[in-house]
C-alpha positions as CSV (number, residue, x, y, z in Angstrom):
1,X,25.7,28.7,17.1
2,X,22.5,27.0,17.3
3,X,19.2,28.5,17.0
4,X,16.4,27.3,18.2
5,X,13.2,26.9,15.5
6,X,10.0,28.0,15.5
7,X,7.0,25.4,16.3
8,X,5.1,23.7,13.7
9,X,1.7,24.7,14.1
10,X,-0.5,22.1,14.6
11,X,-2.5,22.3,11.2
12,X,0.7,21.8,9.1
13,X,1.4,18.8,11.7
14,X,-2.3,17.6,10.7
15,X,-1.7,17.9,7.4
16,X,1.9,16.3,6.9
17,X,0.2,13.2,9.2
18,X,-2.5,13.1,6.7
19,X,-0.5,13.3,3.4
20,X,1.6,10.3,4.7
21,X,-1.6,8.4,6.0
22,X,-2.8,8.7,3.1
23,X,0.3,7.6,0.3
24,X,-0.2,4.3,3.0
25,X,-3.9,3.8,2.6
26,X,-3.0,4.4,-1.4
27,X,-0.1,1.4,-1.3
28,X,-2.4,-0.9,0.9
29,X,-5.4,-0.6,-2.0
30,X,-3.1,-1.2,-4.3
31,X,-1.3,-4.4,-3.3
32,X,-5.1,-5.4,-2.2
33,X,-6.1,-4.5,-5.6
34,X,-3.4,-6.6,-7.2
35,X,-4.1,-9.8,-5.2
36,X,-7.4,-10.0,-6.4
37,X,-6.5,-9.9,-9.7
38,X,-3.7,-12.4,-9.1
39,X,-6.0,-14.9,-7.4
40,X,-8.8,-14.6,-10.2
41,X,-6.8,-15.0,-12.8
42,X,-7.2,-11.4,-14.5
43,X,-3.6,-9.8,-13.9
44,X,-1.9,-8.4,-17.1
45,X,1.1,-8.0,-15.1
46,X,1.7,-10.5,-12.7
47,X,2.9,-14.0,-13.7
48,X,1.9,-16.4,-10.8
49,X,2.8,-20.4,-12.0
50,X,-0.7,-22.4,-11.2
51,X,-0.3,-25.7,-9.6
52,X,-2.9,-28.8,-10.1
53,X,-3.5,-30.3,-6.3
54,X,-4.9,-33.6,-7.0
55,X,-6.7,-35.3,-4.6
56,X,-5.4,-39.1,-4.9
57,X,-8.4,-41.3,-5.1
């Protein structure tokens, strides 16, 4: 038979909201992180194929 369950209180609500805001914020600097390096040139990682746009004259 089903029981119902106790409430979450609202710090361990706070806290679960925080721990996923936070893995987010954590991905977002790291993909940020990784185009920079991609569009400077410096990634060790990352293989990006660079084009020559030449302006016909």
């Amino acid at each position: 038979m089903a029981v119902p369950k106790k409430r979450t209180s609202m710090s361990k609500k706070r806290i679960r909201r925080n721990i996923w805001k936070k893995k987010g914020y954590l991905a977002a600097v790291k993909a940020f992180s990784l185009a920079k390096s991609v569009s400077t040139g410096h990634s060790k990682s990352f293989f990006v194929r660079q084009t020559n746009n030449k302006v016909l004259e």
